[in-house]
Structures are given as C-alpha cells and as structure tokens.
C-alpha positions in Angstrom: 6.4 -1.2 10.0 5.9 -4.2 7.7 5.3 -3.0 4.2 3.6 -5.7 2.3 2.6 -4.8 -1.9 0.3 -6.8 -4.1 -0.5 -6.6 -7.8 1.4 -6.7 -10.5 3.8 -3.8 -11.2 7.5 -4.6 -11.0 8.2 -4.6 -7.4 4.7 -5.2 -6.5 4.1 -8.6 -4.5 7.2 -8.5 -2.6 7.8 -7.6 1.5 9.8 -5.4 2.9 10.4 -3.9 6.2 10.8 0.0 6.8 11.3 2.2 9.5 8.2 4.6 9.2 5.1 5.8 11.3 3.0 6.6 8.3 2.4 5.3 5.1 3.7 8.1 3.2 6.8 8.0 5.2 7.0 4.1 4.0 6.0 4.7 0.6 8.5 7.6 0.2 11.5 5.1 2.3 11.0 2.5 -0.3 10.5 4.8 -3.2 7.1 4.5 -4.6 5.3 7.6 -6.4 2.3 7.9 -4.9 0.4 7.8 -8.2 1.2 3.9 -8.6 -0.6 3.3 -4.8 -4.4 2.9 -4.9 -5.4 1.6 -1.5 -3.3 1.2 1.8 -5.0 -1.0 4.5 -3.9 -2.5 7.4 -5.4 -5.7 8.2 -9.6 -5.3 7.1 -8.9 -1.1 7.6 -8.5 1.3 5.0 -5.8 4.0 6.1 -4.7 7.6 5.3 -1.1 8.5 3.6 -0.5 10.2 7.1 -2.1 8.3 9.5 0.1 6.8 12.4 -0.4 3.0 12.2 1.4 0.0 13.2 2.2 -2.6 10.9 1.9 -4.5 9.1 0.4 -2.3 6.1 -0.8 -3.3 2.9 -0.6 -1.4 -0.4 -2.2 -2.5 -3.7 -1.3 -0.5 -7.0 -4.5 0.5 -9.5 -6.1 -2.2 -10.8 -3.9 -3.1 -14.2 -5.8 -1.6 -17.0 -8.3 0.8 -15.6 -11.3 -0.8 -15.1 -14.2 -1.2 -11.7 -13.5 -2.6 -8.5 -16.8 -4.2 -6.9 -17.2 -5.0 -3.5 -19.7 -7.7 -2.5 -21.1 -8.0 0.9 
C-alpha cells in the first residue's frame, strides 16, 4: 500500500510505500503514534485503522493548533 501524509508535522507531506493490509498495520510499519493521525482516507473515502484497503491511503495529522474543520457542500 501507498502511504501518502499531508500537513505539517515533521515527516508529514512525504510518500512512502509499506507493505500493510490496514492502516494501522501502515501507520505502525512507518512508526506513527496514532495520536498524531486525524483522518485516513483513500481517495474521497474515509477509512477505519483496521479496515482492509488497497492503496493508495491518505493520512492527515490534526489540524495545527486545535481549531474547526468545516466541510462545505
């Protein structure tokens, strides 16, 4: 699986490539706690720690200082 992470934390907007069937799996290969990870998607879809997926997945970190996402339609 293609691991791709975005935002701004240290190794955050880099890609790497992992052997893994589930995010956690990825996340724990690559070493990330799972406190820094706020959303995992793949492609538009917003997926589980432990759900089987194929590549390539997307994680984003919390937003950098707290604050609200908003989602417009």
């Amino acid at each position: 699986m293609e691991v791709l992470l975005y935002g701004d934390l240290r190794r955050f907007g880099e890609r790497f490539q992992v052997e893994a069937r589930t995010p956690r799996e990825a996340l724990e290969k690559l070493g990330i706690p799972l406190e820094e990870v706020w959303l995992l998607a793949v492609g538009d879809k917003a997926v589980g720690l432990d759900e089987e997926v194929e590549g390539p997945l997307e994680v984003y970190p919390p937003i950098a200082g707290g604050g609200i996402l908003e989602v417009l339609p």
